[in-house]
C-alpha positions in Angstrom: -74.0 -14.1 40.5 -71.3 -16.7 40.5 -71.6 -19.9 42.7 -67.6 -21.9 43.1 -67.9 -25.4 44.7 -64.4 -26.1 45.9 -64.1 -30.5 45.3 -61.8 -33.0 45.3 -61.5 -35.9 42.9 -63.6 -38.7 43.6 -65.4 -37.0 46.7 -68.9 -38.5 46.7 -70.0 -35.2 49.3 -68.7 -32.9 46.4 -70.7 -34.8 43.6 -73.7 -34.1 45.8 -73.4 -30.6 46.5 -72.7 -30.6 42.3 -75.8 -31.8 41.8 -77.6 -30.1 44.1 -76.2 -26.9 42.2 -76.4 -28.1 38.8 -80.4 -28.7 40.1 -80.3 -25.0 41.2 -78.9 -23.4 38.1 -81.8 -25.4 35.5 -84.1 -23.4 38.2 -82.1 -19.8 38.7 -80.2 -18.5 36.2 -76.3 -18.0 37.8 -72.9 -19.1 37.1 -71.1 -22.1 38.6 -67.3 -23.3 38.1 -65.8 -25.8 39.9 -62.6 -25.7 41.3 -60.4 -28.8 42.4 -58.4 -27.7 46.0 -56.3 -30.6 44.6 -55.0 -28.9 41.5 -55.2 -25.3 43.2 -53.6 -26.2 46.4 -53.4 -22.1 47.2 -57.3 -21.8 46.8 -58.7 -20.7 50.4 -60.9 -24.6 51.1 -57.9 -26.6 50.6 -56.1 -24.3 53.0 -58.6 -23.9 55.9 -61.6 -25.7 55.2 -62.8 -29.5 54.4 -64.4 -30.1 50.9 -67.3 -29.5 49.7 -66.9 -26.1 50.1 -69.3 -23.6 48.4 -69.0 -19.3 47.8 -71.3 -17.3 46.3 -69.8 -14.1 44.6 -71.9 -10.9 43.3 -69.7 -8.1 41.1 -66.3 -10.3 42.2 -67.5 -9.9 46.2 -67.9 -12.8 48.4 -71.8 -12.5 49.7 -71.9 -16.1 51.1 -70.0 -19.2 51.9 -70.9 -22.5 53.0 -68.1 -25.1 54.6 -68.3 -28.5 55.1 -70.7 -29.6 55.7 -72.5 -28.1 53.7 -76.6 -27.8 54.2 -78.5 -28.4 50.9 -81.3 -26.3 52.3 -79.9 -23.4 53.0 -77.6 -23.2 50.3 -80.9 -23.7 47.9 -82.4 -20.6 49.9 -79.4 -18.9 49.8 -79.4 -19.1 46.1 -83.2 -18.2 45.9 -83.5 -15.7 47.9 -80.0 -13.9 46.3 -82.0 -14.7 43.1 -85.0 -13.7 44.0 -83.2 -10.1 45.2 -82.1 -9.4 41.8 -85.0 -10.0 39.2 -83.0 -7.8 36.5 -80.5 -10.7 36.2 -83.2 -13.4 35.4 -82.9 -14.6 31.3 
């Protein structure tokens, strides 16, 4: 499972969200990249959505997104529960 958070330089929402994930990924074992919708000005959030921005991909598939704003909680149970579906991955 791969989680992107979509940010923007010195976006105090987006550092939040980070942490949040960075919180979620010492707890689940999944991959996180951020990418800045200022130096990828094609990327879909700085298209049509507000930053943070966060989409969860499983085998290159989109299986969740969460736009601004984004809600800690369900993104935490979203990231669980995907988790939680998938044992085999688990280190």
């Amino acid at each position: 499972m791969q989680v992107t958070l979509f940010t923007k330089e010195n976006c105090q929402l987006c550092e939040a969200i980070k942490y949040e994930l960075l919180d979620l990924q010492a707890e689940y074992e999944f991959e996180m990249k951020e990418a800045f919708v200022d130096f990828e000005p094609n990327s879909r959030a700085a298209a049509n959505e507000r930053v943070p921005y966060v989409q969860i991909e499983l085998e290159g598939q989109v299986i969740r997104q969460f736009a601004f704003p984004v809600n800690q909680v369900e993104l935490r149970r979203a990231i669980r529960n995907e988790v939680m579906r998938r044992p085999e991955q688990q280190g």
